[in-house]
C-alpha positions in Angstrom: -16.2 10.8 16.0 -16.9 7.0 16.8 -16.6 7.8 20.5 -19.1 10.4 20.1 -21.2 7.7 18.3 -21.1 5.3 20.6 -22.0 8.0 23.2 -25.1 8.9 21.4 -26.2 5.1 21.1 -25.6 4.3 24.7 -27.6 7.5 26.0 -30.8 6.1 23.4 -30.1 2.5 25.1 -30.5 3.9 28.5 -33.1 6.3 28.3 -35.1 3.8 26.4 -34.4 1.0 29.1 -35.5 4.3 32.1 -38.7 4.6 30.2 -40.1 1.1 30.1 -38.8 0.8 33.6 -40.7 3.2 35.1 -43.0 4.6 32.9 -47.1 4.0 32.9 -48.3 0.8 33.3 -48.6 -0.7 29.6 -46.0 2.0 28.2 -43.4 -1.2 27.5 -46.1 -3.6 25.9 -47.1 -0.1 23.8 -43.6 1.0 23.0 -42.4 -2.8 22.1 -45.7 -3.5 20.0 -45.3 0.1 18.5 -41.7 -0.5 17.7 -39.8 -3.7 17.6 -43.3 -5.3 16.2 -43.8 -3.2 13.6 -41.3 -3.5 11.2 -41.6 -0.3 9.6 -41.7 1.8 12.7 -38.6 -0.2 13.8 -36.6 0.9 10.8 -37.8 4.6 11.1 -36.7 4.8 15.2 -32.8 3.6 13.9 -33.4 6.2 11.0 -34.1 8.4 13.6 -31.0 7.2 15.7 -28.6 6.9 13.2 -29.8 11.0 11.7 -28.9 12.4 15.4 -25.6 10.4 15.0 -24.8 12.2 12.1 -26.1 15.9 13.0 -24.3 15.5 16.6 -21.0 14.4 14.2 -21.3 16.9 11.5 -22.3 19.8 13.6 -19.1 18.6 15.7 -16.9 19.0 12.8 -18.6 22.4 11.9 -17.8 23.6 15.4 -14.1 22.0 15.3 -14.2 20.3 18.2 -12.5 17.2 16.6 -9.4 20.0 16.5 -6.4 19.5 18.7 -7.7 19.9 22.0 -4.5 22.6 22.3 -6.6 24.9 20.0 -9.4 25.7 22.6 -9.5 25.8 26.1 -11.9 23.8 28.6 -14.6 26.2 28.9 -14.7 26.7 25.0 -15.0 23.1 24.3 -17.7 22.4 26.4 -19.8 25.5 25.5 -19.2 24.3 21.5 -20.4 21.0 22.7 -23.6 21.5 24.3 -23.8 24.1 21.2 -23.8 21.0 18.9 -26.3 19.0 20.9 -28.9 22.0 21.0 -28.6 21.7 17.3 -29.2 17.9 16.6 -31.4 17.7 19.5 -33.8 20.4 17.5 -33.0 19.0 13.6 -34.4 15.7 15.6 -37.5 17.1 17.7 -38.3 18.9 13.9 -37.8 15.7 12.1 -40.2 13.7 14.8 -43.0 16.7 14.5 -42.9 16.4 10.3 -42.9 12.7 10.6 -45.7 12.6 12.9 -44.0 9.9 14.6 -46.1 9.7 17.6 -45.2 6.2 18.9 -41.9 7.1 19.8 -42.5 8.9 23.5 -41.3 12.1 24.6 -39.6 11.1 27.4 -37.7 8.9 25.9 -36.4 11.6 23.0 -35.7 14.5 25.7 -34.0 12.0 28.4 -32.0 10.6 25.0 -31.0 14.6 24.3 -30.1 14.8 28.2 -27.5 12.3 28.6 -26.5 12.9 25.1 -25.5 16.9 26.4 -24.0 15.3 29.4 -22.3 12.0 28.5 -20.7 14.1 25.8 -19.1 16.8 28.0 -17.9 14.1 30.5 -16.3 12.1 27.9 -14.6 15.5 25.9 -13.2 16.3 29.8 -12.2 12.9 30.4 -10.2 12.4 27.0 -8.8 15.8 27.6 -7.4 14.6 30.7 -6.0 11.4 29.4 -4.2 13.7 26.6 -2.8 16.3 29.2 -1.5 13.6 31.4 -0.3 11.6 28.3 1.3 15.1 27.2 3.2 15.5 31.1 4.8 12.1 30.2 6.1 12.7 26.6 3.5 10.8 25.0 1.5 12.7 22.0 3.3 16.0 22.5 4.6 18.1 19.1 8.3 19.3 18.5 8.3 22.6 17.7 10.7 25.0 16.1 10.5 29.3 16.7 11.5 31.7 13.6 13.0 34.4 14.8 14.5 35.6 18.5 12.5 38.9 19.7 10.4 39.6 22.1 7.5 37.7 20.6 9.5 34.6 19.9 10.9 34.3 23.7 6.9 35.2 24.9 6.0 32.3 22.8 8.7 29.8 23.9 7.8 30.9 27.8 4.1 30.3 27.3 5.4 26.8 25.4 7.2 25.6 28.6 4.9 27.1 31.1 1.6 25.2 29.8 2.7 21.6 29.2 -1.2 21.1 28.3 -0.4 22.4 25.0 1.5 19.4 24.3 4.2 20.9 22.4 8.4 20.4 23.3 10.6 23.2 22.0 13.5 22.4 20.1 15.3 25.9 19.4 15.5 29.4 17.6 16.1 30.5 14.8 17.6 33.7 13.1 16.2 35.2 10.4 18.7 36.8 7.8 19.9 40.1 8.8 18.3 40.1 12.1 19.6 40.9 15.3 20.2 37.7 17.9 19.0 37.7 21.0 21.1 35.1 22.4 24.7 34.9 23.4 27.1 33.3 21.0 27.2 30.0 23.1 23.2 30.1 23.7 21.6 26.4 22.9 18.4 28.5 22.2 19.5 29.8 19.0 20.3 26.6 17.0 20.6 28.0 13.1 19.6 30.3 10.4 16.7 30.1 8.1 19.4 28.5 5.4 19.5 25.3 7.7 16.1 25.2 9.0 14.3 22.1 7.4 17.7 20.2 8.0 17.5 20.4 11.5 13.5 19.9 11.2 14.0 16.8 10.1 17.6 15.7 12.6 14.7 16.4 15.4 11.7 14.7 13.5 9.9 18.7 14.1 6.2 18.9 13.8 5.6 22.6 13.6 7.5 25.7 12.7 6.4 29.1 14.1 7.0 32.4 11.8 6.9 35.1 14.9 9.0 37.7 13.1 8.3 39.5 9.7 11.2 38.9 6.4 10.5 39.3 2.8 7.4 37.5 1.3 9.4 35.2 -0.8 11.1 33.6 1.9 8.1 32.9 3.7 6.6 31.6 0.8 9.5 29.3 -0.3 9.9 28.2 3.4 5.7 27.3 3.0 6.6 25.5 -0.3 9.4 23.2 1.7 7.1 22.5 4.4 4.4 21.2 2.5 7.4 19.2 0.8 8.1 17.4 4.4 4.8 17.6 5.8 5.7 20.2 8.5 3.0 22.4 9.7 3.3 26.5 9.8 2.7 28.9 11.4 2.8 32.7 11.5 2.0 35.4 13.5 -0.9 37.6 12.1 -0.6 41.3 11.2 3.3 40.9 9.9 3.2 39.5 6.1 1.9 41.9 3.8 -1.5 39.7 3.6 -0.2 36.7 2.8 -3.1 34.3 4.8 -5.9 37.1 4.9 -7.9 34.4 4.2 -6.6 32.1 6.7 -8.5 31.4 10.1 -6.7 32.4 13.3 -5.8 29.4 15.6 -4.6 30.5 19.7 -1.8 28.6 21.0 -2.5 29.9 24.7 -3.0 33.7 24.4 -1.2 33.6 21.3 -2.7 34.8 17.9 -1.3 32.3 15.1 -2.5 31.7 11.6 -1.8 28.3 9.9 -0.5 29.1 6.4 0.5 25.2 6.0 -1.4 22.5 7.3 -0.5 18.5 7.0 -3.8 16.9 6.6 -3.7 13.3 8.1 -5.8 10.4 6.9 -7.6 9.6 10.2 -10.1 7.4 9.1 -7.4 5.9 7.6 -4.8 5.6 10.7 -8.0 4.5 12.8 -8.4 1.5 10.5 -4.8 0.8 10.5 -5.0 1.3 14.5 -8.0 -1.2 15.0 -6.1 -3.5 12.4 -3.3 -4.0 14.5 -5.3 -4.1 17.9 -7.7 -7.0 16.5 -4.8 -8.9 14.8 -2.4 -9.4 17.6 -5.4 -9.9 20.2 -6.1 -13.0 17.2 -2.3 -14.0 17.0 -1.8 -13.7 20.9 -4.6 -15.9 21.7 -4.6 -18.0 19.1 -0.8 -19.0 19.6 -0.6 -19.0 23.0 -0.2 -22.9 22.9 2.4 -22.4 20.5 4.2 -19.7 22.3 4.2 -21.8 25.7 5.7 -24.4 23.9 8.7 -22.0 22.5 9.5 -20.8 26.0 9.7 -24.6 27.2 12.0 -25.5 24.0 14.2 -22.4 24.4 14.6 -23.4 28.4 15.7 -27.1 27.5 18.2 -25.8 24.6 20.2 -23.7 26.0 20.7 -21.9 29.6 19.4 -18.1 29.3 16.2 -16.2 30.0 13.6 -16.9 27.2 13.1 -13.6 26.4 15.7 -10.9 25.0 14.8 -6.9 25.4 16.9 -4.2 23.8 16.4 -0.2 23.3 15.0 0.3 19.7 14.3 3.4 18.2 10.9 4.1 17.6 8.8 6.9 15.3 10.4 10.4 15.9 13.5 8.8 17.6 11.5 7.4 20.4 12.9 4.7 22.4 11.3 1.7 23.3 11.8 -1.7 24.5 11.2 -4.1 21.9 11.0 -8.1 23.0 11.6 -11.2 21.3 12.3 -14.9 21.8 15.7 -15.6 22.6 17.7 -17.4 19.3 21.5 -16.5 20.7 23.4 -18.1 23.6 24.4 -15.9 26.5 26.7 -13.3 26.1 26.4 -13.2 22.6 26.7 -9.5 22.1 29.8 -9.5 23.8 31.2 -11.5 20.9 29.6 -9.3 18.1 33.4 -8.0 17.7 34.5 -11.1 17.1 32.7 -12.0 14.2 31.9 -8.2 12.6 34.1 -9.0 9.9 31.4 -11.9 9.1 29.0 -8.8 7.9 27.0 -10.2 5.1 25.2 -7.0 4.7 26.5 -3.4 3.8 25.8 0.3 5.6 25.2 0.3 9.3 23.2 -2.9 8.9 24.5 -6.2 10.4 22.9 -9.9 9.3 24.9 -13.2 9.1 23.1 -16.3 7.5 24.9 -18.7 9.9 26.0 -16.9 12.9 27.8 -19.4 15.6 25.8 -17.3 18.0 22.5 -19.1 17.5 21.1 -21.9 19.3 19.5 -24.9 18.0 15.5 -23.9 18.6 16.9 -19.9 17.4 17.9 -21.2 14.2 14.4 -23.3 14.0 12.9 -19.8 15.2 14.5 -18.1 13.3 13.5 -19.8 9.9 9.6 -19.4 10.4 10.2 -16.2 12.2 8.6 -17.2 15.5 11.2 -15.1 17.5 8.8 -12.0 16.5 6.0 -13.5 18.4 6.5 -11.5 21.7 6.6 -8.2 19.9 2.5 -8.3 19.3 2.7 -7.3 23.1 4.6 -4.0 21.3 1.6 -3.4 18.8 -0.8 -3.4 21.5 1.1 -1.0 23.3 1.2 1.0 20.6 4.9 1.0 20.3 5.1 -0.9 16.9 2.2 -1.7 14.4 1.7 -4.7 12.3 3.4 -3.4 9.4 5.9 -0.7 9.2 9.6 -0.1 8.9 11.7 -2.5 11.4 12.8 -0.8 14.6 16.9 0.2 14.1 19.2 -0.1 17.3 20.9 3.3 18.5 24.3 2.7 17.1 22.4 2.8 13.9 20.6 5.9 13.9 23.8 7.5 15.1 25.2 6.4 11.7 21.9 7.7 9.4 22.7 10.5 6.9 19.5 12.9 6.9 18.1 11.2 4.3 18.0 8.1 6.2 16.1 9.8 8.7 12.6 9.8 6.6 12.1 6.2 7.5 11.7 7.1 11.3 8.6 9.2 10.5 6.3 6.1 11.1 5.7 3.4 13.8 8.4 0.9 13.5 6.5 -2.5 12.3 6.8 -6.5 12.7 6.7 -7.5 9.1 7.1 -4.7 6.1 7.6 -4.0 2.8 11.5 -4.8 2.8 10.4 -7.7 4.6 8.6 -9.9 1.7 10.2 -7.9 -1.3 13.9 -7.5 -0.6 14.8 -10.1 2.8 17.8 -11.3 1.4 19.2 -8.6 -0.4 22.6 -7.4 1.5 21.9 -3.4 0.0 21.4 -0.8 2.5 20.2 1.8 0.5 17.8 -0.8 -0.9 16.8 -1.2 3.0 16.2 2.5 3.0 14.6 2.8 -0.1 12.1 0.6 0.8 11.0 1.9 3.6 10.7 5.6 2.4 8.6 4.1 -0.2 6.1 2.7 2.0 5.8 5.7 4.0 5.8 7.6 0.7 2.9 5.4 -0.1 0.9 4.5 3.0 -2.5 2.9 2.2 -4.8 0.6 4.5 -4.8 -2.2 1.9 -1.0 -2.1 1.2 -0.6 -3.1 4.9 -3.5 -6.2 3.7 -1.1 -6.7 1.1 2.1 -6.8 3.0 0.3 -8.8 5.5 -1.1 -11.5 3.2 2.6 -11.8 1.7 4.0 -11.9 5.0 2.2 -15.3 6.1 3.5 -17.1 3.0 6.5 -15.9 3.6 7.0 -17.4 7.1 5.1 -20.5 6.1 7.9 -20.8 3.4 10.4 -20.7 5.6 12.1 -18.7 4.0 13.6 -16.3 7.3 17.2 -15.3 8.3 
C-alpha cells in the first residue's frame, strides 16, 4: 500500500513537471498562479491527490492484489491492476467535473492516470520478481504440511516442488485415521497421523496445513479449532466436507482449487512500523556511534591478540540460521575451554552465563558491563536477520535441547535487547527465560517494543550488564 502511494505521488510530480515543461507558452505562470498562489486551490489539487491515493488503495484491496502474490498469477495481477486504475482514474475525472475545477489542466490529470497504470504494473512485476527470486533462495517461502496421501495429495506436493514461485517448502504427509497409505513403511513422505499433527507443525515451525482428503466433520473442525490456537493457516480442498466453508472464497495454489477455512490475520501496519522502527534506529545508532565503535576496535586490538570481531551460527525465526556478530570480550580459544569451566554454570536449563568468567578480557569485561559488545549486531537488524527487540538468538546446541514448548519463542525475529532483557537479566531461571519470551510474542504491540526500548537505554546506562 505505501509503495503504491508513493507510485501515485511520483507519477503527479512528473506529469505536472512534463506539463510546465513543454506546455503553451504562459501554462507554468497560469498553473503556478492558479495553484501554489492561491491557497485554496492549492489545498483542493492535494485533496484531489491524496482522494486518488485512496481510491487506487482501496480499490486495490477490493481487488486483493495486496494478497500473496502465490494466489494469482502474472497476467491476473496485472489485469486487476489496471482494473483498479480505470476505477480511481474515473472517481477522479467525476470528482474534477462536479468540482468544476478548471485550473487544474487535462493533460496533466490524464498523463497523471497514464504513468499511474504503468508505474504500477512495472513496480507489481518488479516486486514479484524480487519475491520469486527471494523464494529460489529460501528467503520468504511457507512450510507446508499435506493431510492425507492419495492421489490429490501427491498432485499437490508435485505441483509444490515443481513451481518454486509459489514459495511454499513441503515438510511431509500425513495419514488420516483409517485411511489407506500410500507410502512404503520406510517413506520420509509420510511423517505421522492426524493424532500428532500440530506437534510436528510446530518441531518444523509449519505455516500451512492442506486438508486434500475427506474424514468426519468433527475432526476437521477440531483440527480448525487447534490451528487458530497456533496461528496455522488451513486449508481444504472444495467439494469433500459436507459444506463446511460454503461460504468461504476459493483461493488457487497453481491449478489447484483450495478453500481457506482458517486464516491467521497479521498486523501489517503493525510489522511495517515495527520494520521501519528498527531500519531508522540502527541507521541512528550506526552513525551516530561510529566514533565510538572505532574506538572499541582500537581498544580490543591493544588488549588482547584476536580479531575484533566474533561470528557464530545463531538460530533465527523458524529455525533459520544466521550469523550473528559482536565485539570480541573473550581471549582466543576460549570456547575450547568452555569444558573446563561448565561446572561454573550460574544459570539452569540449556542456558550458560558466568558473572566472572576467566575467559574475558579487560575491555570485554568493560564491554560487557554497558553492553557495547551488541553494537555490531545493528548490521543484523538491517539485514533483517534480527530486530530491535525480540527474543535473543539461541546457539544450536540449545535448540537441540528445547522441549516443544520451548519452541514458541522461535516464532519471531530474534532481537538485540527484549523483554527478559530489562525485567529478568539476572535471574538464573530458564523457564523464566522462556516464559518471558512467549509472553512477548504472546503480546506483541508497537509500543511495547518503545517500552522495552526506553528501558533498555537505562539499563545499559546503569551498567547494570553481565
Amino acid at each position: 500500500m505505501i509503495l503504491d502511494g508513493v507510485t501515485v505521488l511520483a507519477a503527479a510530480i512528473l506529469a505536472t513537471l512534463y506539463h510546465l515543461r513543454v506546455g503553451p507558452p504562459g501554462a507554468e505562470r497560469e498553473f503556478l498562479q492558479g495553484t501554489l498562489l492561491d491557497g485554496r486551490s492549492m489545498a483542493m489539487l492535494l485533496a484531489l491527490l491524496c482522494g486518488l491515493i485512496g481510491a487506487i488503495i482501496l480499490t486495490s484491496h477490493r481487488l486483493h492484489l495486496y494478497y500473496p502474490a502465490r494466489l494469482h498469477g502474472y497476467l491476473q495481477e496485472q489485469r486487476l491492476t489496471a482494473q483498479a486504475c480505470l476505477v480511481a482514474g474515473l472517481l477522479l475525472i467525476g470528482t474534477i467535473y462536479l468540482i468544476r475545477a478548471s485550473y487544474i489542466p487535462r493533460s496533466i490529470v490524464l498523463i497523471t492516470l497514464g504513468l499511474v497504470g504503468v508505474s504500477l504494473g512495472l513496480r507489481r512485476l518488479v516486486y514479484r520478481a524480487v519475491l520469486y527470486r527471494n523464494f529460489e533462495r529460501g528467503i520468504g517461502t511457507r512450510s507446508v504440511l499435506i493431510v492425507g496421501t492419495g492421489p490429490e495429495a501427491q498432485a499437490l506436493r508435485r505441483q509444490v516442488d515443481r513451481d518454486p514461485h509459489l514459495g511454499y517448502t513441503f515438510k511431509g504427509f500425513f495419514e488420516l485415521p483409517g485411511g489407506c497409505s500410500q507410502f512404503p513403511a520406510d517413506s520420509d513422505d509420510a511423517v505421522g497421523n492426524l493424532d500428532t499433527l500440530f506437534q510436528n507443525a510446530r518441531r518444523q515451525f509449519v505455516d500451512e496445513i492442506f486438508f486434500t482428503a475427506p474424514c468426519e466433520r468433527g475432526v476437521v473442525q477440531e483440527a480448525q479449532e487447534k490451528a487458530r490456537a497456533r496461528g496455522i493457516n488451513l486449508r481444504l480442498v472444495p467439494d469433500t466436507y459436507d459444506g463446511l466453508a460454503w461460504s468461504s472464497p476459493i483461493e488457487y495454489i497453481g491449478p489447484f482449487p483450495t478453500i481457506p477455512l482458517y486464516f491467521r490475520k497479521v498486523p501489517e501496519v503493525a510489522l511495517v512500523l515495527k520494520r521501519t522502527l528498527d531500519i531508522v534506529f540502527s541507521i541512528l545508532v550506526i552513525i551516530g556511534l561510529a566514533p565510538l565503535v572505532l574506538a572499541i576496535a582500537i581498544a580490543i586490538k591493544l588488549d588482547s591478540r584476536g580479531p575484533v570481531f566474533y561470528s557464530s551460527d545463531r538460530i533465527g525465526k523458524k529455525g533459520r540460521v544466521f550469523r550473528c556478530t559482536k565485539f570480541r570480550t573473550m581471549v582466543c580459544g576460549a570456547e575450547e575451554r568452555r569444558a573446563a569451566i561448565l561446572p561454573m554454570n550460574e544459570r539452569d536449563g540449556v542456558l550458560f552465563k558466568i558473572s566472572h568468567d576467566p575467559r574475558t578480557t579487560r575491555v570485554g569485561r568493560f564491554l560487557r558491563k554497558y553492553s557495547l559488545d551488541e553494537l555490531p549486531q545493528f548490521f543484523s537488524v538491517l539485514r533483517g536477520e534480527m530486530s530491535i527487540v525480540g527474543p535473543r538468538p539461541p546457539i544450536a546446541s540449545e535448540v537441540r535441547e528445547y522441549k516443544l514448548g520451548h519452541l514458541r519463542r522461535l516464532e519471531a525475529i530474534p532481537g538485540i535487547t527484549g523483554l527478559w532483557q530489562v525485567q529478568a537479566r539476572r535471574d538464573p531461571s530458564f523457564d523464566s527465560y522462556i516464559s518471558l519470551d512467549v509472553s512477548y510474542i504472546e503480546n506483541w504491540s508497537i509500543w511495547l517494543d518503545v517500552k522495552i526500548i526506553l528501558r533498555t537505554v537505562g539499563v545499559v546506562l546503569a551498567g547494570t550488564g553481565s
